[in-house]
N, C-alpha and C positions, 0 to 999 in steps of 0.2 A: 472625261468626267460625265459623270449620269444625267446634270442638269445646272445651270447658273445658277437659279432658284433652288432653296433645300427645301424637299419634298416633307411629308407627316413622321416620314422615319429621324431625319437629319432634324427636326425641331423638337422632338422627342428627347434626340441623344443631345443637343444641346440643353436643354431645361434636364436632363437629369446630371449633368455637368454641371452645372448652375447649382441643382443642388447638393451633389458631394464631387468635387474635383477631382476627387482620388478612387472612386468609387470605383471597385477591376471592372473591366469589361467583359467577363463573367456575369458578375452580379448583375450589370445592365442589360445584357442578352438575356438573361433570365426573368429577369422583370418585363423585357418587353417582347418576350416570347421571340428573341430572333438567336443566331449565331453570335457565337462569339467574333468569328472570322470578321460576320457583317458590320459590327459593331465597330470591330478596329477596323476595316475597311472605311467605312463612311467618317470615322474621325479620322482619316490618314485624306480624305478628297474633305472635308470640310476645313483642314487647315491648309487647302488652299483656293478654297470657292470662297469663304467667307476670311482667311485668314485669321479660322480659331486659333486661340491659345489660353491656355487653364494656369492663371497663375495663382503663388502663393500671397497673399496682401495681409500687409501688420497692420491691425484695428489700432491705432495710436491711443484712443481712449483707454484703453485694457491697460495700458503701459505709462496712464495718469500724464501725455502730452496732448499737445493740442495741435489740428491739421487748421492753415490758414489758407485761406484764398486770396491771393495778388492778383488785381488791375491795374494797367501799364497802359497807359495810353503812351502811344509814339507817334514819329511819323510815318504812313505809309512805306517806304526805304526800307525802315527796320525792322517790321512787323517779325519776317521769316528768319532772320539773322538771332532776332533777338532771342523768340520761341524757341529754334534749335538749340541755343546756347542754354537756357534755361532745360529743357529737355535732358540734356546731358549731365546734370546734375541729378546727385541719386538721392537728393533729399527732396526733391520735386514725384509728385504725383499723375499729374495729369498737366495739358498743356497744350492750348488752342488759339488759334488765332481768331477774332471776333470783330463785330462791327465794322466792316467796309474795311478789313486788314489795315486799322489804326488802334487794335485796343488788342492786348496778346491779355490772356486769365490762365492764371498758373496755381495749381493746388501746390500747396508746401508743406510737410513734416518734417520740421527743426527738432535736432535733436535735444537743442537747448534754445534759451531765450537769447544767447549771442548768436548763434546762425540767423537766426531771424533779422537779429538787428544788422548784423556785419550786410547781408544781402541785402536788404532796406536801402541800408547806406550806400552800399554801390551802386543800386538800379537808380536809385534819385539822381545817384552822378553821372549815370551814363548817356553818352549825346545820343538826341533823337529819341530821346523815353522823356514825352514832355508831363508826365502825373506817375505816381504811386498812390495804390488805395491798398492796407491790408485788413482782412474781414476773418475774423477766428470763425471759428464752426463751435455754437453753442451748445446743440442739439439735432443728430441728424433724426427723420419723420421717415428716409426710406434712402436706400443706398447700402452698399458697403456688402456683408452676407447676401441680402435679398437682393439679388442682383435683379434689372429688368427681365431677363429669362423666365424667371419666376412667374410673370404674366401673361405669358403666353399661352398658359392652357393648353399644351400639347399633349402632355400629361394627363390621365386620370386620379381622380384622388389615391383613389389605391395604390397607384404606381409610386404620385410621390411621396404615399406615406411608408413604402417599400426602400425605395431609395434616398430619404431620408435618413443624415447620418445621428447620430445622436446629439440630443439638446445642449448647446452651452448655456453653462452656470451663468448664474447672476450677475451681473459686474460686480466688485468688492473692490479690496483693496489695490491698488497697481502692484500686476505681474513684475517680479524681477527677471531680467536674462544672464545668464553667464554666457560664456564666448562661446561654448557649444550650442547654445538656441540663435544665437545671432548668425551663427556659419550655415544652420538647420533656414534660418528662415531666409538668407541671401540664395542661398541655391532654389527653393521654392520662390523666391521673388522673380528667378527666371524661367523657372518650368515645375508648375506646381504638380505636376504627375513625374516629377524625378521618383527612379526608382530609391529603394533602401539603398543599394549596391553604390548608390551615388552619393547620399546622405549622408551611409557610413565614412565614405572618403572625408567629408569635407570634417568629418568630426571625430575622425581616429575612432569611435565607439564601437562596441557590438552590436550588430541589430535589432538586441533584445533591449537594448539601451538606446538606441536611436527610435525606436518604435513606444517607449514610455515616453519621451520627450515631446514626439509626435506629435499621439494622444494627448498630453499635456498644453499645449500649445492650440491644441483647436476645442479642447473642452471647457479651457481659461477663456476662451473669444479669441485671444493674440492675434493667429492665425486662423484667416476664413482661405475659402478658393472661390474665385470670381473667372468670369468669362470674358475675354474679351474678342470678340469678332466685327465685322464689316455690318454696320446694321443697313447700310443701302441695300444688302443682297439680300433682306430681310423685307424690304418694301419701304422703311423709314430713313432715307436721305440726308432729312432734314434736321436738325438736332438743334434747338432752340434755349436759350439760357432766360431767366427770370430772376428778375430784380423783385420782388413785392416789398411794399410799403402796408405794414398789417396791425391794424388795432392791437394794443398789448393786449387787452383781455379774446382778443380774436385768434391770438397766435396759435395756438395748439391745435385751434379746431380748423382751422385752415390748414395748419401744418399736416394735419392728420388725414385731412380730407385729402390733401396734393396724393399720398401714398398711396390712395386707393388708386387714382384717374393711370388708366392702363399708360397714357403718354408719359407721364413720368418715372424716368428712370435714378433719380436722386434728387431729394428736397432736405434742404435743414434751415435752423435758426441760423442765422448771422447775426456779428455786429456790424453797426454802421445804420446809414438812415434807410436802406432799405433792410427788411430786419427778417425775412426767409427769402433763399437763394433754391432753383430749382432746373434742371437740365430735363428736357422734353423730349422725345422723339416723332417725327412726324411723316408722311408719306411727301406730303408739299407745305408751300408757303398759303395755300389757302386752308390745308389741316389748319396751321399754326393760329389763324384769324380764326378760323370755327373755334377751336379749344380757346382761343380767348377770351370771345365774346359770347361762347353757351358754358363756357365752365369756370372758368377764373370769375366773367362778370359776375357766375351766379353766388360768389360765394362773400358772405356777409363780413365785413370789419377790410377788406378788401382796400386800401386809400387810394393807392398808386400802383404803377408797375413799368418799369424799363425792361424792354424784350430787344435782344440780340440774335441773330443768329450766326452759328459758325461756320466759318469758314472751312479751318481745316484743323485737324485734333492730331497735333505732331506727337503728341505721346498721351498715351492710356496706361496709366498705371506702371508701367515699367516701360523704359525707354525701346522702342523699334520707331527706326523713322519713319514717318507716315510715307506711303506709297502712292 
């Protein structure tokens, strides 16, 4: 392998993956003035320096449901037991272990308001999970399409206004699915660079019919492509979660503000008493105090705030066990 650390070439092909997942490696050679060869070379050693992978992710808002966040406090014993078992569920998102391995935070997309409740119901019953807390997502500020890559500046504007795929529409009405978008977006949920040749399989169609759908699904919003990699091989280790407690008339402009600070790689509204949720990344735990007390302090409507950090993120977005 060339090097632990990825070099100005490897942060480039990452942030232009970040912003089209699917984009050939043609196009990306061309845009960045190198080979094609190079291009898939360095993403064939980045998925295993950083353990990239480009998937495909349903924006649940586009499809008029709601993504919830679950806090679990257990006892130490269960933390990893618990996490894993929640992991393997494919109505779950995301999935980490937090605060001194007694508190497991698990993103949810129920596909109805009984999966929610049914799973409610059992985690309350389950021994060694001594709390449930569930927090809807109101409004996310940054997350989801805009991945953190997008901050990194690897990129020149020209580049990424080259490699820039085209704009999604407005939100409107909720997208319907027939069972050909649900097949189109299960195989993208595990490898958002599947070829057509694969696509077609899972949905009997023609490629000229699999590639309208396609289109269709990332011009709706439905489907975005996000990245997910090792961000320690990145410099940032430390991955820190926020609880804020924010003036109602404050919330927007904090919220707003969280999107810009390069640390943040997802902020939204919640409910509950703390009332915007926001995932940080950091090089260490003294970053973590500097961003708190030169940038969070400096922001007005500000009341409270409960800081966590993780432990260990047994699943990002689509289930692989953490390593």
């Amino acid at each position: 392998m060339h090097s632990q650390v990825p070099d100005a070439l490897d942060l480039k092909l990452l942030q232009a993956l970040q912003l089209d997942g699917r984009a050939p490696f043609n196009r990306i050679a061309d845009v960045l003035g190198v080979s094609d060869q190079t291009v898939a070379r360095r993403f064939r050693r980045l998925r295993t320096a950083v353990r990239l992978r480009v998937l495909g992710i349903t924006d649940e808002s586009r499809l008029g449901r709601s993504t919830w966040l679950l806090r679990l406090r257990c006892t130490p014993d269960a933390a990893e037991q618990l996490a894993g078992a929640l992991a393997r569920r494919p109505d779950t998102a995301h999935v980490s272990v937090i605060s001194g391995g007694t508190e497991v935070m698990c993103a949810m997309k129920p596909r109805t308001r009984q999966t929610k409740g049914l799973l409610l119901d059992r985690l309350q019953r389950t021994p060694r999970v001594t709390s449930v807390s569930a927090h809807c997502l109101l409004h996310h500020f940054y997350g989801g399409p805009a991945g953190w890559l997008s901050k990194i500046n690897a990129l020149s504007p020209e580049e990424q206004t080259a490699l820039s795929p085209p704009a999604v529409e407005p939100a409107g009405a909720p997208v319907a699915l027939d069972d050909a978008d649900e097949a189109l977006l299960d195989v993208l949920s595990r490898d958002g660079r599947a070829p057509l040749t694969e696509l077609q399989a899972s949905t009997n169609l023609p490629e000229s019919a699999v590639r309208r759908r396609l289109d269709r699904l990332r011009s709706t919003g439905v489907l975005y492509l996000d990245v997910q990699f090792n961000h320690e091989r990145l410099g940032h280790g430390v991955v820190a979660m926020l609880w804020l407690t924010v003036a109602p008339a404050s919330l927007a402009d904090v919220g707003h503000t969280l999107a810009t600070h390069p640390e943040v790689r997802f902020a939204a509204a919640t409910t509950g008493q703390a009332n915007i949720v926001a995932a940080t990344l950091h090089p260490s735990t003294g970053d973590v105090y500097t961003y708190l007390s030169d940038k969070i302090g400096a922001l007005d409507g500000v009341r409270s705030i409960e800081t966590a950090l993780t432990l260990r993120e047994v699943k990002q977005l689509t289930y692989e066990p953490a390593r």
